[in-house]
Legacy VTK file of the C-alpha trace (Angstrom):
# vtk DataFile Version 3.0
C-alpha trace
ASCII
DATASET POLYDATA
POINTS 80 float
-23.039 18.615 -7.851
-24.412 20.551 -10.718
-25.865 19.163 -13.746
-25.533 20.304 -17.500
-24.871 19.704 -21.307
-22.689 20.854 -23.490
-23.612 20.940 -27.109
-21.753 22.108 -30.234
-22.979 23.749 -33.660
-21.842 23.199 -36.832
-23.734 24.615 -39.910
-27.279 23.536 -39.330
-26.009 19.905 -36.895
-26.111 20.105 -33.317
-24.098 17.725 -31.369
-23.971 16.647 -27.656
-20.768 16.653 -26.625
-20.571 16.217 -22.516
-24.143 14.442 -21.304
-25.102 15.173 -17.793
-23.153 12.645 -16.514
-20.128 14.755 -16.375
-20.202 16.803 -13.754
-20.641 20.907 -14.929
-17.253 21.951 -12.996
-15.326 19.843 -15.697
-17.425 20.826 -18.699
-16.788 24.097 -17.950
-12.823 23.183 -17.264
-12.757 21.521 -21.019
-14.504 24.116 -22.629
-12.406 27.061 -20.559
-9.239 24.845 -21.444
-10.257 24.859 -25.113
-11.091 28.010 -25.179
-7.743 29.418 -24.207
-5.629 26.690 -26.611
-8.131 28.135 -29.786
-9.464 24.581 -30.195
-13.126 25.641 -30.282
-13.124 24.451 -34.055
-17.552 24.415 -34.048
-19.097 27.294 -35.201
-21.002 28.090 -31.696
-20.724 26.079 -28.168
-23.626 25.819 -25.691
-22.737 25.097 -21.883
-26.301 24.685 -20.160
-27.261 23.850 -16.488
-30.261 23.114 -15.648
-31.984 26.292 -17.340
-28.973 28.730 -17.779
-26.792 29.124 -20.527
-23.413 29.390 -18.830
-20.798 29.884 -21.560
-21.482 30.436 -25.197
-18.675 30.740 -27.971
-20.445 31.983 -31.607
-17.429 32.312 -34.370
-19.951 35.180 -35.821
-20.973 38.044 -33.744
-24.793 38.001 -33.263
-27.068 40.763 -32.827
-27.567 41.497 -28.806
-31.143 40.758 -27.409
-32.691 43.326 -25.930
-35.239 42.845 -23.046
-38.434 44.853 -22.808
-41.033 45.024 -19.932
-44.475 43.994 -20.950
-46.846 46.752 -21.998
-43.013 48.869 -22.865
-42.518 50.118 -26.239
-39.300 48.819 -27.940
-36.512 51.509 -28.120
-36.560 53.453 -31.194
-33.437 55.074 -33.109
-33.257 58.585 -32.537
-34.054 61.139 -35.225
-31.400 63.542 -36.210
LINES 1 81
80 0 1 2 3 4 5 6 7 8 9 10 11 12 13 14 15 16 17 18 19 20 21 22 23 24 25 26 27 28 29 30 31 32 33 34 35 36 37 38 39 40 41 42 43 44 45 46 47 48 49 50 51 52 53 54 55 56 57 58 59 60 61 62 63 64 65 66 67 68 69 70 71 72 73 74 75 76 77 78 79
């Protein structure tokens, strides 16, 4: 049985809301479930196992990360 947390943002307060003793399979159920029925009222949702996020809901789109090798240079815009 996998392990997790789920933990919910609003403004600047986190809040636990499943602890790790609720199995992962349901948290992901209530937050699927939620999900679905528009009930995700927080403005983001974490769903973390052990050191994955899993699920994430953000109400505002955030920029995407972008992953560079070591000793890589970080893409640059073209020039026109």
């Amino acid at each position: 049985m996998r392990l997790g947390l789920t933990l919910n943002r609003t403004g600047d307060t986190w809040k636990v809301q499943h602890l790790p003793s609720v199995p992962l399979a349901d948290q992901l159920a209530d937050f699927k479930s939620k999900q679905v029925a528009g009930e995700l009222t927080c403005d983001e949702t974490l769903v973390v196992s052990l050191s994955d996020t899993i699920k994430r809901h953000a109400k505002k789109a955030s920029a995407p990360v972008v992953a560079t090798e070591p000793g890589e240079e970080s893409p640059k815009p073209k020039k026109k």
